[in-house]
NUZATOR-355294 format. One record per residue: residue number from 0; x, y, z of N, C-alpha, C in turn; chain. Coordinates in Angstrom, 2 decimals. Layout:
PT   pos    n_east   n_north      n_up   ca_east   ca_north     ca_up    c_east   c_north      c_up   unit
PT   NUM         X         Y         Z         X          Y         Z         X         Y         Z      A
...
# end
This chain:
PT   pos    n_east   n_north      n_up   ca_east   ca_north     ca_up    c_east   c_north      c_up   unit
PT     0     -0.85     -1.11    -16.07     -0.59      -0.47    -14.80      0.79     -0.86    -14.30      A
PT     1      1.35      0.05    -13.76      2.88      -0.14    -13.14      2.79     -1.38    -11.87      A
PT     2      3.57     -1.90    -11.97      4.19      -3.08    -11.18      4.13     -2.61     -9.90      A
PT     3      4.93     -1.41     -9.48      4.59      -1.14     -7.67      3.13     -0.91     -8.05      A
PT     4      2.14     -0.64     -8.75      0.38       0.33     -8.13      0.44     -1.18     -8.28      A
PT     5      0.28     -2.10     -9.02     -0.28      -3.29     -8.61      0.25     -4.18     -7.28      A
PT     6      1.38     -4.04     -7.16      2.03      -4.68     -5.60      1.33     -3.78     -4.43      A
PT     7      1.06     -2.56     -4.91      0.70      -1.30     -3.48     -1.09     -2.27     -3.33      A
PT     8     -1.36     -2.14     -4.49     -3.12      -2.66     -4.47     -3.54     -4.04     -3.85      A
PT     9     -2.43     -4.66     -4.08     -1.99      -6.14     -2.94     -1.91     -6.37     -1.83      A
PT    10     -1.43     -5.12     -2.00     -0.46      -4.72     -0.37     -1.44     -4.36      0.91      A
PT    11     -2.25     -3.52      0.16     -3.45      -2.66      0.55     -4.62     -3.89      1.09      A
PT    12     -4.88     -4.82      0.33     -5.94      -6.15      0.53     -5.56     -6.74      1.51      A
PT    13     -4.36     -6.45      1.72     -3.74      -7.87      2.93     -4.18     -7.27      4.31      A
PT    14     -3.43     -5.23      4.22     -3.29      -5.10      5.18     -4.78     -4.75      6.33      A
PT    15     -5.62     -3.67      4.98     -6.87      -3.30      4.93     -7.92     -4.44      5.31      A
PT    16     -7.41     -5.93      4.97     -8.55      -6.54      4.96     -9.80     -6.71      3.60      A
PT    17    -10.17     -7.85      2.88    -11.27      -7.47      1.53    -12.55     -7.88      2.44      A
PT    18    -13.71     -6.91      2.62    -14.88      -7.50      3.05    -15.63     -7.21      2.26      A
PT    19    -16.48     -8.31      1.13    -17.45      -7.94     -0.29    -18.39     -7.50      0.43      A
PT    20    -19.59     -7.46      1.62    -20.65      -7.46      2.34    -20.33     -5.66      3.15      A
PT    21    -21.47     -5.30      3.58    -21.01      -3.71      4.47    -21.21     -4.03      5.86      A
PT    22    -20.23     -2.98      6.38    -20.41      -2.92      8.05    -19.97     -2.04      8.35      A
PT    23    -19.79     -1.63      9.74    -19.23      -0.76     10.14    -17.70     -1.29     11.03      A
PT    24    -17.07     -0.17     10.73    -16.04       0.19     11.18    -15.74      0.38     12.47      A
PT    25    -14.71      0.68     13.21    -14.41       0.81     14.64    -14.65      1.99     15.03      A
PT    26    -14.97      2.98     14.32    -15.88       4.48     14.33    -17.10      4.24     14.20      A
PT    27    -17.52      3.53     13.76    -19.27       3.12     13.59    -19.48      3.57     11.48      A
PT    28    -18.49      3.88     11.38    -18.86       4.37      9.98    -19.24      2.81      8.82      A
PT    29    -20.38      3.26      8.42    -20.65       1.81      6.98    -19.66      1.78      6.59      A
PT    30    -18.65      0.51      5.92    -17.36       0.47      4.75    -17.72     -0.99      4.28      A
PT    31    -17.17     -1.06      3.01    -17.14      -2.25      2.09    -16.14     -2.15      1.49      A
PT    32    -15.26     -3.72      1.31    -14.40      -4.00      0.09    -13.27     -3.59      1.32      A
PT    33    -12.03     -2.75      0.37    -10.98      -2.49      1.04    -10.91     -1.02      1.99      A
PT    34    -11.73     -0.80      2.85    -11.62       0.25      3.93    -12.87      1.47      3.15      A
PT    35    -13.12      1.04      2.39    -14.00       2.20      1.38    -15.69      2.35      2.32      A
PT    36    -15.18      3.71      2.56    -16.23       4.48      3.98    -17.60      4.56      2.94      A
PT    37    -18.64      4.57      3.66    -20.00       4.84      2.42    -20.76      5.64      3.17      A
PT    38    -20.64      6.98      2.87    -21.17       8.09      4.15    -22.48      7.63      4.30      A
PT    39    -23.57      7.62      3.07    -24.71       7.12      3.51    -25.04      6.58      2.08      A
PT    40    -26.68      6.02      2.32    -27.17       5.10      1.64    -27.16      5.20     -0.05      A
PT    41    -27.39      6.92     -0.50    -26.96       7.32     -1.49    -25.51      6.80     -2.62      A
PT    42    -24.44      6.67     -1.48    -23.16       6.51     -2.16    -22.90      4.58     -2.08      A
PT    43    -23.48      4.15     -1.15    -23.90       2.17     -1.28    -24.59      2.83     -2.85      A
PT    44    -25.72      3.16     -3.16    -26.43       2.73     -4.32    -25.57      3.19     -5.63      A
PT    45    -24.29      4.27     -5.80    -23.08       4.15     -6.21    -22.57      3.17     -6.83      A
PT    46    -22.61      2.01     -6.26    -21.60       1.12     -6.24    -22.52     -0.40     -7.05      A
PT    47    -21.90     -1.14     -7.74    -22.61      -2.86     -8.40    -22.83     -3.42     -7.15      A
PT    48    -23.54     -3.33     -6.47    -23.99      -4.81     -5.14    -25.05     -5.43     -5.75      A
PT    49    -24.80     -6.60     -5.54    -25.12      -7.72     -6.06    -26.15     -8.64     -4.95      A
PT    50    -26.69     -9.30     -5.56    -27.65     -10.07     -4.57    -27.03    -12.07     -4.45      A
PT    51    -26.09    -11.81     -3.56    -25.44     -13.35     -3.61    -24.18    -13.08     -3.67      A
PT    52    -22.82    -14.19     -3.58    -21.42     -13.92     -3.78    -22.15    -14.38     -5.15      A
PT    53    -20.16    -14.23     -5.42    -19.77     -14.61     -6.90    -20.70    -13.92     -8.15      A
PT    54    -20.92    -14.47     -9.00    -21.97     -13.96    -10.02    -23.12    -13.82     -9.34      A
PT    55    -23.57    -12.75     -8.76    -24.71     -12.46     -7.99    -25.79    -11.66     -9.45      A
PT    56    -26.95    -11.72     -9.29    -27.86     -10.89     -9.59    -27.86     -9.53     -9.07      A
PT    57    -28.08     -8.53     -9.81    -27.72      -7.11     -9.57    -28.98     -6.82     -8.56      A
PT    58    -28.32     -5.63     -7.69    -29.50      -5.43     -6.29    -29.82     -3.96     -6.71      A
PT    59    -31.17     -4.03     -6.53    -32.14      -2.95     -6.63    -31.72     -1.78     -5.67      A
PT    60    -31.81      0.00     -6.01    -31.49       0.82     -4.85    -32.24      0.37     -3.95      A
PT    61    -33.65     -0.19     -3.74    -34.21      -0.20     -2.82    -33.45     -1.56     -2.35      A
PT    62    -33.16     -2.69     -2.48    -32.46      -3.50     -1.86    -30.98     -3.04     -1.06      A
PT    63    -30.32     -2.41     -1.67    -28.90      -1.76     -1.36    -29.35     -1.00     -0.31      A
PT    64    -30.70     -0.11     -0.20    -30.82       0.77      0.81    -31.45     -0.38      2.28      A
PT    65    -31.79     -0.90      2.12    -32.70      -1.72      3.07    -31.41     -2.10      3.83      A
PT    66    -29.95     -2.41      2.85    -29.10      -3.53      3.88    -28.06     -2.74      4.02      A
PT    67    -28.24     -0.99      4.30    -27.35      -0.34      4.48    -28.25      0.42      6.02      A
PT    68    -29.40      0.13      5.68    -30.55       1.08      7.08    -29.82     -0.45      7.86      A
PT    69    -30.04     -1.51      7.32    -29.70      -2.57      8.59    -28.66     -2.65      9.22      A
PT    70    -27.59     -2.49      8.16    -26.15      -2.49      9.38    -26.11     -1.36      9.69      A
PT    71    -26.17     -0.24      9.57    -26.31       1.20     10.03    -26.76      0.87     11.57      A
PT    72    -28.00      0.03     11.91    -28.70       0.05     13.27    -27.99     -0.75     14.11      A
PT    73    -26.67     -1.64     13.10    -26.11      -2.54     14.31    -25.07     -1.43     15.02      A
PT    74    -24.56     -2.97     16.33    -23.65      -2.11     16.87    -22.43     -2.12     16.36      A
PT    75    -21.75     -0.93     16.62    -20.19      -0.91     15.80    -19.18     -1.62     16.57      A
PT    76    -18.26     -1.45     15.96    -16.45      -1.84     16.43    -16.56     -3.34     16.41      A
PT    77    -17.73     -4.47     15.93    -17.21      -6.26     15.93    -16.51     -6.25     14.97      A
PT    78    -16.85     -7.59     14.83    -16.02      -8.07     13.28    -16.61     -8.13     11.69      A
PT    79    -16.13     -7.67     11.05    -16.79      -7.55      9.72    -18.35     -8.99      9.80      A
PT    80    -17.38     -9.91     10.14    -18.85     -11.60     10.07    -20.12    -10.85     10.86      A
PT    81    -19.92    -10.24     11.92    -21.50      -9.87     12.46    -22.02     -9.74     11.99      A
PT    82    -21.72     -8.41     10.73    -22.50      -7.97     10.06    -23.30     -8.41      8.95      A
PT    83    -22.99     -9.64      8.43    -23.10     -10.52      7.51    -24.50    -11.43      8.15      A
PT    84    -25.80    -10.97      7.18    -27.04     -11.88      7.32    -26.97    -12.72      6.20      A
PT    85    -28.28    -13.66      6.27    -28.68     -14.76      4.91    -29.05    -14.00      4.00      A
PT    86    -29.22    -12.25      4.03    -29.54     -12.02      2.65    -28.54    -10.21      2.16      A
PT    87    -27.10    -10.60      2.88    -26.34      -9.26      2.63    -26.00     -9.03      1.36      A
PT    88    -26.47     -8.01      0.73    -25.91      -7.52     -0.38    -23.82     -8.08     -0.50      A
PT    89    -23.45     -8.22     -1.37    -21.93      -7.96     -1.80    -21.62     -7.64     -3.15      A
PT    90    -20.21     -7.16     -3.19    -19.83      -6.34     -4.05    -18.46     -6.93     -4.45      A
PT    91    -18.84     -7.62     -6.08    -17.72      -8.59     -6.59    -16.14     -7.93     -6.42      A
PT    92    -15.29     -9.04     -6.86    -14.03      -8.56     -6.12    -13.80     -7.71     -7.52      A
PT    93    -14.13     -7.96     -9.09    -13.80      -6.81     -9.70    -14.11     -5.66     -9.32      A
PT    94    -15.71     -5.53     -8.93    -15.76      -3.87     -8.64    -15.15     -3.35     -7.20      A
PT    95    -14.20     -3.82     -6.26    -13.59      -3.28     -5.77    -12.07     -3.36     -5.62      A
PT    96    -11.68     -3.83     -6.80    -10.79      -3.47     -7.04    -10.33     -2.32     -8.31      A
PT    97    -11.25     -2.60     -8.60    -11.76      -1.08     -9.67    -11.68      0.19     -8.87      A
PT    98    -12.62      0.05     -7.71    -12.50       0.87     -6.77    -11.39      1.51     -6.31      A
PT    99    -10.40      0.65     -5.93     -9.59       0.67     -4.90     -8.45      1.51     -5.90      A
PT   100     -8.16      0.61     -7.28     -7.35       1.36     -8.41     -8.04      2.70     -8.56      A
PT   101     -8.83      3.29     -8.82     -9.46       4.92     -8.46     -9.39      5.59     -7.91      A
PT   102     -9.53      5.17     -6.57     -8.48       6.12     -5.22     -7.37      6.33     -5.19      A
PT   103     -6.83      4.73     -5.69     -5.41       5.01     -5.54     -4.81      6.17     -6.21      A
PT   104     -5.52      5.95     -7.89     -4.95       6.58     -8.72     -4.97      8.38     -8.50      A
PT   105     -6.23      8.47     -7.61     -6.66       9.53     -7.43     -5.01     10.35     -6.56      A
PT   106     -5.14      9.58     -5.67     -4.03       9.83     -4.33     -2.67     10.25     -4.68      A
PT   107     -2.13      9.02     -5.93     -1.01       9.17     -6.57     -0.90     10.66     -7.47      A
PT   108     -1.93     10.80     -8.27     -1.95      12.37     -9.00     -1.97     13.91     -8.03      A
PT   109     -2.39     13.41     -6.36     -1.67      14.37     -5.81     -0.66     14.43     -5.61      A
PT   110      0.03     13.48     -5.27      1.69      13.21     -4.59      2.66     13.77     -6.06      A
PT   111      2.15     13.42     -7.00      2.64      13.95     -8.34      2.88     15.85     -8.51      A
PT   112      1.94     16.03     -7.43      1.45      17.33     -8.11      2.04     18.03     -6.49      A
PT   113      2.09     17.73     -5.83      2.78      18.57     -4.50      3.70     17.45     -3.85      A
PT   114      4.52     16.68     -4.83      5.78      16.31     -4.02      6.73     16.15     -5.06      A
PT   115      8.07     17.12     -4.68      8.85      17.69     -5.94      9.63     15.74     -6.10      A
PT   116      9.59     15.76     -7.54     10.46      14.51     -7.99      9.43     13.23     -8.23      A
PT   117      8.19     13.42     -7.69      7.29      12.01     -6.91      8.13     10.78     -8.48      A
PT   118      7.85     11.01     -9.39      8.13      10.06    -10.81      9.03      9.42    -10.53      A
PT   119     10.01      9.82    -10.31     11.65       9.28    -10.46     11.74      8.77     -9.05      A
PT   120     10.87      8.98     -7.99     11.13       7.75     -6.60     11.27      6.47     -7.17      A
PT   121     12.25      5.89     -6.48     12.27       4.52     -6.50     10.79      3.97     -6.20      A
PT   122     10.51      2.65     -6.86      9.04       2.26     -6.66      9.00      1.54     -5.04      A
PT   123      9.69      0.90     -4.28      9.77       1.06     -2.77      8.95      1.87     -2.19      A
PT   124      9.68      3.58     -2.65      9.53       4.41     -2.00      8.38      4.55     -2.33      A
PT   125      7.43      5.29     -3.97      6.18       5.29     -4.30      4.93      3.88     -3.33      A
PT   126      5.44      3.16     -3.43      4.67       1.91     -2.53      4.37      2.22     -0.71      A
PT   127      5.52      2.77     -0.38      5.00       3.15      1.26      4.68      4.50      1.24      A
PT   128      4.49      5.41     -0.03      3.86       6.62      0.17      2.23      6.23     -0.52      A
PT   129      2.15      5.45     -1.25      0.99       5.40     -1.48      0.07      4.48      0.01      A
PT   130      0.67      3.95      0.44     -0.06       2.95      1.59     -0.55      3.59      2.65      A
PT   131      0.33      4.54      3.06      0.01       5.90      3.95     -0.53      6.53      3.26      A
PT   132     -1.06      7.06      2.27     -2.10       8.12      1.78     -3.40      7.30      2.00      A
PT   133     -2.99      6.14      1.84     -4.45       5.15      1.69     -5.43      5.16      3.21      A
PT   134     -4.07      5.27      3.90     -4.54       4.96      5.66     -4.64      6.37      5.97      A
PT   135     -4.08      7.27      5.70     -4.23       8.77      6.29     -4.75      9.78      5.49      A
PT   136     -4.80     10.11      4.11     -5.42      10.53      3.32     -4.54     11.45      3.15      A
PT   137     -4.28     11.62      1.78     -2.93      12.55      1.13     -2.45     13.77      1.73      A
PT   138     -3.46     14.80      2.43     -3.47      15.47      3.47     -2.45     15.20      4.31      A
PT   139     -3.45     13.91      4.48     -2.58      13.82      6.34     -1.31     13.34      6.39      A
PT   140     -0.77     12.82      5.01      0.52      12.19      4.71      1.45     13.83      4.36      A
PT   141      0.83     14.10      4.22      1.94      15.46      3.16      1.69     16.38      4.41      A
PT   142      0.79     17.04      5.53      0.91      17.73      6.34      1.13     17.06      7.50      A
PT   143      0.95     15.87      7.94      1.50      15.44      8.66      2.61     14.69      9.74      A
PT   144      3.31     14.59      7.98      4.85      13.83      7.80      5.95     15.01      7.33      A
PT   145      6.14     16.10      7.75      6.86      16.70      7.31      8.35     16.13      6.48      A
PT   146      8.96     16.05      7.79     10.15      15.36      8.15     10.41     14.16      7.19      A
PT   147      9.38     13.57      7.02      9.64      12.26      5.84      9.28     12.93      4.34      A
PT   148      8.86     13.67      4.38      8.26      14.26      3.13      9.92     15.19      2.56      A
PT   149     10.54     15.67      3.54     11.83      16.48      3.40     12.41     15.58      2.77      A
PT   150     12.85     14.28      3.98     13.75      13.49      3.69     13.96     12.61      2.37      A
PT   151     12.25     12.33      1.64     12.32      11.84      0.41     12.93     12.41     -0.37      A
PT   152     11.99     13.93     -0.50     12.03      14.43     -1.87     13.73     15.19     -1.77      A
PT   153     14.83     14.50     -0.74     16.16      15.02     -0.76     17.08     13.93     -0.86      A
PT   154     16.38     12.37     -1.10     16.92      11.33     -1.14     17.50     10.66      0.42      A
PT   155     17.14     11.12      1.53     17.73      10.72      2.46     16.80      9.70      3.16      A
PT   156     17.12      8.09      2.57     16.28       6.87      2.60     15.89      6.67      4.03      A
PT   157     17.19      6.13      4.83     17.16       6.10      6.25     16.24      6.89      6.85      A
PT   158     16.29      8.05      6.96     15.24       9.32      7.40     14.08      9.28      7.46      A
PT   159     14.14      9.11      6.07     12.53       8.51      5.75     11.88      7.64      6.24      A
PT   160     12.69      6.59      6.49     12.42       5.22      7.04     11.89      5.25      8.54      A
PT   161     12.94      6.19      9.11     13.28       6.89     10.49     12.06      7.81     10.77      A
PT   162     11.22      7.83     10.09     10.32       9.16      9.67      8.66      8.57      9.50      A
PT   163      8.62      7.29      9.04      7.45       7.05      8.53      6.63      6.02      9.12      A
PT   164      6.47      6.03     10.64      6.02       5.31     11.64      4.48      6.05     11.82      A
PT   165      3.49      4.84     12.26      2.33       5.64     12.19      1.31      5.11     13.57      A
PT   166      1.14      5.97     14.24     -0.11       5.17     14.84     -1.53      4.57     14.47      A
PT   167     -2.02      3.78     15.50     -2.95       3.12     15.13     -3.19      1.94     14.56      A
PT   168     -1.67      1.51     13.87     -1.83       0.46     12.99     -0.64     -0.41     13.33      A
PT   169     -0.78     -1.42     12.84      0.03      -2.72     12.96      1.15     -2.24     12.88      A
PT   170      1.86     -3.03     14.14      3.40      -2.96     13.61      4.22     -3.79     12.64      A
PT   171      3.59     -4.99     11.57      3.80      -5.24     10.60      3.66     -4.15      9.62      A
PT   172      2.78     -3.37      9.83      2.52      -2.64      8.93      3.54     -1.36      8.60      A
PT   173      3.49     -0.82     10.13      4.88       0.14     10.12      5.70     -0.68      9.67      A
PT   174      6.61     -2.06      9.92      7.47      -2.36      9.44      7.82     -2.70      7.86      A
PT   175      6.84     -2.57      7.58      6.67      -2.75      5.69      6.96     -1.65      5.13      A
PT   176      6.24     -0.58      5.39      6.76       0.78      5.29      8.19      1.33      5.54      A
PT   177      8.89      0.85      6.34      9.79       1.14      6.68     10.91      0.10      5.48      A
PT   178     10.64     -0.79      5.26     11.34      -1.88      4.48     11.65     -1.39      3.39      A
PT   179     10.26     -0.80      2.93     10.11       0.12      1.32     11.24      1.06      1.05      A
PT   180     10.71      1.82      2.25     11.54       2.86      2.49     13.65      2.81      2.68      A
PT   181     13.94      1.66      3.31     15.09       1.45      3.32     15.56      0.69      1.92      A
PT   182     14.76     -0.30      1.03     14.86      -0.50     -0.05     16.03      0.29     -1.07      A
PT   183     15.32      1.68     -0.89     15.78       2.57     -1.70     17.37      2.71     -1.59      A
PT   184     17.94      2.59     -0.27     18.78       2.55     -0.21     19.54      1.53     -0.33      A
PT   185     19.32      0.27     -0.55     20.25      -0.87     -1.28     20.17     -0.36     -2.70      A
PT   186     19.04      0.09     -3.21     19.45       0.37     -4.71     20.26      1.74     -5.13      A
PT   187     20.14      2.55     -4.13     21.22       3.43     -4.51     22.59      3.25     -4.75      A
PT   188     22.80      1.82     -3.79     23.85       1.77     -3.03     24.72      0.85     -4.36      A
PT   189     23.80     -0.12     -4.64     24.03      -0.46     -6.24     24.31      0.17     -7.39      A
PT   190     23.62      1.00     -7.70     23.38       2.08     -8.96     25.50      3.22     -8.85      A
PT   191     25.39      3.33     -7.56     26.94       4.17     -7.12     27.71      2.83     -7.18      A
PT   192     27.59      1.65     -6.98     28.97       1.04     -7.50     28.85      0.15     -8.84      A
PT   193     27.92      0.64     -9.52     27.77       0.31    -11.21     28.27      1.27    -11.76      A
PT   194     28.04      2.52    -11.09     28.17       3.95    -11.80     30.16      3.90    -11.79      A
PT   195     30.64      3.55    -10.34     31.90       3.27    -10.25     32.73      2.33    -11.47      A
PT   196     31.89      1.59    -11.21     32.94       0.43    -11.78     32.26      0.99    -13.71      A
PT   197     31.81      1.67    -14.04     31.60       1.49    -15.18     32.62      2.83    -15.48      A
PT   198     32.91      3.68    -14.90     33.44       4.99    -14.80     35.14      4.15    -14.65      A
PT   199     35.66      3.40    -14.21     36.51       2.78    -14.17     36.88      1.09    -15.17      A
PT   200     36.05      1.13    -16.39     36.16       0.30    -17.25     36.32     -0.91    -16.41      A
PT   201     35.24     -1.55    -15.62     35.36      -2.57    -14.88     36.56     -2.91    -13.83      A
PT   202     37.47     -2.70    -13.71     38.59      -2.57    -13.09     38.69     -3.23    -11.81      A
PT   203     37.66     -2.55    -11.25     37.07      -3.01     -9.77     36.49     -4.24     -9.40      A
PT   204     35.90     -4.55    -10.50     35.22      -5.19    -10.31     36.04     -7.29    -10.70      A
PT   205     37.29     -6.56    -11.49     38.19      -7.85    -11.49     39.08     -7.48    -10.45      A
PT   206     39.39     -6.93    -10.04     40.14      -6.78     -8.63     39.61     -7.53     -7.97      A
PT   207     38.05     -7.10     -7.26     37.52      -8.23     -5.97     37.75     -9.72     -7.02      A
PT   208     37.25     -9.80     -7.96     37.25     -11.28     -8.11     38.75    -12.31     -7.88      A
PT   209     39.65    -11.20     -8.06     41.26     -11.58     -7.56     41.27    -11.83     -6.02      A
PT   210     41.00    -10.87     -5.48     41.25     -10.79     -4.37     39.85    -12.03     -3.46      A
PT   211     38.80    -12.22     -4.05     38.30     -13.56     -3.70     38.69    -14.97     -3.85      A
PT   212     39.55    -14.96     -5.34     40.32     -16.15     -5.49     41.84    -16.42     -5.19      A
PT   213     42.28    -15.49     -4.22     43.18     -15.29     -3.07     42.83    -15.92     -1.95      A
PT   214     41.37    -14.99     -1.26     41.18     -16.06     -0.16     40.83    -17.03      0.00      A
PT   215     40.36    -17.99     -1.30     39.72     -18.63     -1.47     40.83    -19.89     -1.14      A
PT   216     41.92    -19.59     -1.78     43.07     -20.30     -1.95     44.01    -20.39     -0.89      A
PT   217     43.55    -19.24      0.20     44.09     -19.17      1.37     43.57    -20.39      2.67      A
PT   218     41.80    -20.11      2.11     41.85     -21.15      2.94     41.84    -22.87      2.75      A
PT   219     42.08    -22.88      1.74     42.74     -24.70      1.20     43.69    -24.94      1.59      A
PT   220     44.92    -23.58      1.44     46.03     -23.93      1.62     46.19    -24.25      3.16      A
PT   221     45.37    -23.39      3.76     45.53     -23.47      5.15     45.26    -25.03      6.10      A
PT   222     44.18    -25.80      5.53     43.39     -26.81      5.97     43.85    -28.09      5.23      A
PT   223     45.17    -27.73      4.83     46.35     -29.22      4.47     46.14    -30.08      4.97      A
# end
């Protein structure tokens, strides 16, 4: 797997939160693992839950259903711990990160498929478009971001950056996104004076080193 989907899948744990056990959400909706919604009891029995952390013993549908009717009846919007009794099903950290790589992957094969260039983005850029698909759903990233969606797929980093603010969520979080996003533009900014100086048989590039061991010498001489 590519180096940004594994940094994005990192990225995603920190910001998302990992809860192995189910609860509900600040909508009241069941979720487990990294933000992963479980409409109902059907799609919990979907999934390896286990009876215990760590190497748990595998849980029966009828067990999975019993501790999905239970947090279902609590109340919503606490903290993931409420929801957590002496006998909650959980769901090892392989199978949700299995998970989480599936969506992702899912998410990424749209952005591939209705955003002209998606391959050749800098991985920055692929990393704060995948994080927002994760939080808004590819939809809501591609119809809802016009303006950043322009500005990518035309290389205009800043814009993007300028572009890809989101409600609801942390402003660490916007600011990560935005980091990604400006990224791109230190490496452009690199790539045009490699492209220079290689187009000019290094030239340039012993010039500054002259002109550093000028000032360098300027200021010794100066501090006699």
């Amino acid at each position: 797997m590519s180096g940004y989907f594994d940094q994005t899948l990192a990225q995603l744990k920190e910001f998302e939160g990992c809860v192995p056990w189910m609860y509900r959400d600040s909508v009241g909706r069941v979720t487990v693992g990294v933000g992963l919604m479980l409409p109902d009891a059907a799609a919990a029995c979907g999934l390896p839950f286990t009876v215990g952390s760590g190497v748990g013993v595998p849980a029966t549908a009828e067990q999975i259903e019993g501790d999905f009717a239970r947090v279902s009846a609590l109340t919503m919007g606490r903290l993931p711990s409420f929801y957590r009794a002496m006998g909650s099903l959980e769901l090892p950290e392989a199978a949700i990160d299995e998970r989480l790589r599936a969506v992702l992957t899912g998410f990424e094969a749209t952005l591939q498929a209705r955003l002209a260039g998606y391959d050749t983005l800098p991985d920055g850029v692929k990393m704060a478009l995948l994080d927002m698909a994760y939080n808004l759903g590819p939809e809501g990233l591609l119809q809802g971001y016009p303006r950043m969606i322009h500005a990518v797929e035309t290389g205009a980093w800043a814009e993007a950056a300028a572009q890809s603010g989101r409600e609801g969520i942390g402003a660490a979080r916007n600011a990560w996104t935005r980091q990604q996003m400006l990224s791109a533009v230190v490496g452009a900014i690199h790539a045009e004076v490699e492209a220079v100086e290689k187009s000019a048989g290094g030239w340039l590039r012993r010039l500054w080193s002259g002109v550093r061991r000028v000032l360098r010498w300027g200021r010794k001489d100066c501090c006699r």
